[in-house]
Every structure is written in structure tokens, then in C-alpha cells.
N, C-alpha and C positions, 0 to 999 in steps of 0.2 A: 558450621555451615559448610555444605559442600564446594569445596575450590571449582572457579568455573575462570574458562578461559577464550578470550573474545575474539575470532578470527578475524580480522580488519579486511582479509582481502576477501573473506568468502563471505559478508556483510554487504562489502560493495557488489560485491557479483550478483549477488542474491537481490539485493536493492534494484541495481540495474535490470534486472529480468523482470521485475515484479512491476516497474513503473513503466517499462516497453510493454509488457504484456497488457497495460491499462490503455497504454496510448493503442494499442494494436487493436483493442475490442471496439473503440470505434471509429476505427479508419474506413476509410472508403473500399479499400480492397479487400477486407475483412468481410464487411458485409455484403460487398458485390457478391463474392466469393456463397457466404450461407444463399445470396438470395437465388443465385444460379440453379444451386442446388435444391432446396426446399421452397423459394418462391419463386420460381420462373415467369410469372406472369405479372410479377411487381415490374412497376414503371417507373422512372428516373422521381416523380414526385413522392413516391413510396420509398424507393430507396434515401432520399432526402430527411424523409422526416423519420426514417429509423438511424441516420446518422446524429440528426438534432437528438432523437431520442437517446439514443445510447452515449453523445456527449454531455446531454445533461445529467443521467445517472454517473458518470464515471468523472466529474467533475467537482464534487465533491470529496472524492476520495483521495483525487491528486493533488488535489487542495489538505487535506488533512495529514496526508503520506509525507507533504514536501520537505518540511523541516525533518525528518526523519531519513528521506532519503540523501536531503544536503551533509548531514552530522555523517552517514555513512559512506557517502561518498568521499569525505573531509577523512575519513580515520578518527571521527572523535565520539563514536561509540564504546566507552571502555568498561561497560559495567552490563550485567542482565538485564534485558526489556522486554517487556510485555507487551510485544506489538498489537497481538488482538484485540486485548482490552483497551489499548488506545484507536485503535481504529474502529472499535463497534460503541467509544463514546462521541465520535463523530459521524459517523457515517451507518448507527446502527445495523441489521445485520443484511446489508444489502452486499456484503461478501462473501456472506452465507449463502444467501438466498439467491436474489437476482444475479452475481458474479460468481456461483457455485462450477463453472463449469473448468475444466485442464487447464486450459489455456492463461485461467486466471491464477485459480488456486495452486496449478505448482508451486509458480514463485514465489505464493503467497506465502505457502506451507514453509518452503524453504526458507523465507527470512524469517519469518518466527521461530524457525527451530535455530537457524545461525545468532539471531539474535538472544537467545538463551543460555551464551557461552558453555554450551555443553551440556546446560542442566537440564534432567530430565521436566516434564509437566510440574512432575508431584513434589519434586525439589526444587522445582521453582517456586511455584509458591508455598514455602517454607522463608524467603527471602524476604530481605527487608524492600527490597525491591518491588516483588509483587506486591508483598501487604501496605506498603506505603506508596504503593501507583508511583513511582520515584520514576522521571521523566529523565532521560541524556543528561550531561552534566551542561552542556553548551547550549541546552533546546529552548530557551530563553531569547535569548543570543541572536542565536538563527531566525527564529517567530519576530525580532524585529529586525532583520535582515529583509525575511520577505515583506512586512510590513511598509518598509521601507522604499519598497517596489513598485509600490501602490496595492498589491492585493492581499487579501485576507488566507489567512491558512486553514479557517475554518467552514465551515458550511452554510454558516447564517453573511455572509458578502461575500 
């Protein structure tokens, strides 16, 4: 198997941009912002419910992301991950689709490739990691950490 090597600090980085750029798509100055421009004639009850709206789509995903962003921000990512695949068993492919747009998918792209300790697509999945969906070593751990919190890391609570 191809030697792969796990950057701890460019996981956090990458982690961090990718969960701000989530919080950011539905913040209230984000959407002021598009609606200035493309909807100028939306009124405060319009802009209300495209903020309900777009916190309920991106609320699931920060929910499924958490325990993956806490192991990365901890340093205890030490092995290949398959972030995609873990994120499209929760939150199918509304990161494709409805979040397809810069602002989301850089960071997106970027932790997926950091989290691949180097390895290209095609050698990754050659890995026992991909072929065995093999989860963080601590992601257990963490899942009842937030559990713990009172909420759910998945998308069904």
C-alpha cells in the first residue's frame, strides 16, 4: 500500500474553513448580501424564511460533520478518511447539489483531499480504509461526547 501521511494542522485548517463556510451560508449577512443583489424587492419576512430555510438544509450536515470536525480539531485524525462517503451517508448528496456552490465546496474539496493523507482518489480506494468505510480511531468516542450534550450527530434528531 501506498505510504500516506496525515497533516494535523492542514486538517484543522481545512476542518475549520469548511464548518465556517457552513455557518456562513446561512447567516443573515450572507443572505442580506445575495438578496441586495438578486432580490432587491424581498422584504424582511422573505429574508426570514430563506434564513429558516437555509438553516434547515445546512443543519444536518453540521450535525453529521461534528464529530469529524472535533477528532480534527483534537489532532486525532491519524489514518485515510473518506470524508465524502461519510458525508453523502448522511446528508445524501445535498453537497453536491444544493451546497455545490465556491464558497462551500472549496473547503469542502480541501478537507477531503487533506483528509486523504496524500493519497491520490485511485489509491485510496485501494485502502483498507476505503474498502472497510473504517471511521477515525476516537469517532466513537467523540459521537458520545456530543451525545452526551443532548444532541444527535445524525440527521434523524
Amino acid at each position: 500500500m501506498t505510504q500516506f501521511k496525515m497533516d494535523k494542522e492542514e486538517i484543522k485548517q481545512a476542518a475549520i474553513e469548511f464548518k465556517q463556510a457552513l455557518i456562513n451560508w446561512k447567516s443573515r449577512e450572507k443572505i442580506e448580501r445575495v438578496v441586495a443583489i438578486h432580490r432587491p424587492e424581498w422584504t424582511e419576512e422573505d429574508i426570514k424564511k430563506s434564513i429558516e430555510f437555509n438553516t434547515r438544509m445546512i443543519k444536518p450536515v453540521l450535525e453529521a460533520f461534528e464529530p469529524i470536525y472535533r477528532l480534527a480539531i483534537r489532532g486525532d485524525i491519524n489514518e485515510p478518511f473518506m470524508l465524502s462517503s461519510y458525508m453523502t451517508s448522511f446528508v445524501g448528496r445535498v453537497l453536491g447539489d444544493e451546497l455545490s456552490w465556491p464558497e462551500v465546496q472549496d473547503p469542502y474539496y480541501r478537507l477531503i483531499a487533506s483528509l486523504k493523507g496524500g493519497l491520490t482518489t485511485e489509491e485510496m480506494w485501494e485502502t483498507p480504509y476505503y474498502k472497510n468505510r473504517k471511521l477515525p480511531e476516537h469517532y466513537n468516542q467523540v459521537v458520545k461526547e456530543i451525545e452526551a450534550e443532548g444532541w444527535n450527530h445524525t440527521t434523524d434528531g
